[in-house]
N, C-alpha and C positions, 0 to 999 in steps of 0.2 A: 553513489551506488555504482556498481560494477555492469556496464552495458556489453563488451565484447572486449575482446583481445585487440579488435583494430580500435576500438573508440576511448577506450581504457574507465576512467572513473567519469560518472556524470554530477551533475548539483542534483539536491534530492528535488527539485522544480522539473526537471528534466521529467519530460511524459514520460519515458520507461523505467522511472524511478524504483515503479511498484512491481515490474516484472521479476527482479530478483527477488525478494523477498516470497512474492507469489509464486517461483520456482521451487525455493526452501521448502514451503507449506505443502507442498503439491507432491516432491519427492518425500517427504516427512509422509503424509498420506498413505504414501503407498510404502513407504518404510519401514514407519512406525519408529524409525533411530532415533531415541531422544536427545543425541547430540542434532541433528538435525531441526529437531525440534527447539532446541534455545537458539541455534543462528536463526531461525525464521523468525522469534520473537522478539529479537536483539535489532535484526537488519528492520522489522517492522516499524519496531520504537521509534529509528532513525527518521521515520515518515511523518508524526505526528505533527509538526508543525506545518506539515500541508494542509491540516486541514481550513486551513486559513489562507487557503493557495486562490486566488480568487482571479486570476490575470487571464485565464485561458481553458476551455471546458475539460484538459485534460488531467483534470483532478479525480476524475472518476476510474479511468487506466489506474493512477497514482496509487489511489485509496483501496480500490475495490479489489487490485490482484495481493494487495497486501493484507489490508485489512480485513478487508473481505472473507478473502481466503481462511484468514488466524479467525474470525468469530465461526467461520463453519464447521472448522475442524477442532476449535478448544472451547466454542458458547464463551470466551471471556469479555463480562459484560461491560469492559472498558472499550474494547472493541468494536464494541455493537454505538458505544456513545460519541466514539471520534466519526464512525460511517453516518451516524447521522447527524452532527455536527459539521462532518465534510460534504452533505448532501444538499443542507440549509447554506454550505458555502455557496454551491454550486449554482442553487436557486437564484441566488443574488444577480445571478447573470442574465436573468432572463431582462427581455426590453418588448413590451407590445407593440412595438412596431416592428 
């Protein structure tokens, strides 16, 4: 995923994985460019296998500006099944102590 001009491409593991894609969604929002609209659901796709990111809590940055974002703006109910699939990730990490 494309983080900055100084940083260049990041692994989609990278916490601001989901910043781009959540950028997409956001200018698409206030756009309404349906070319905008397919790179936001294209760079999202790219996410999916995060939700099985389980190394470090920032799965939720990841998840939630991408996916997030794509279920608020398009209700598509794949969306809504990866956010809670990547939630139930996320859960995993908890330790009572």
């Amino acid at each position: 995923m494309p983080r900055s001009t100084q940083r260049g491409y990041q692994p989609i593991t990278d916490w601001t994985a989901g910043f781009y894609p959540g950028s997409l969604w956001l200018t698409y929002e206030y756009t309404k460019d349906k070319e905008l609209l397919k790179k936001a659901a294209h760079a999202t796709s790219l996410l999916e296998a995060d939700k099985d990111f389980s190394h470090d809590h920032d799965i939720g940055f990841i998840m939630y500006c991408s996916y997030g974002n794509g279920y608020r703006l398009t209700k598509n109910p794949a969306y809504r099944d990866i956010l809670i699939h990547s939630s139930k990730t996320a859960l995993k990490r908890y330790s009572p102590k």
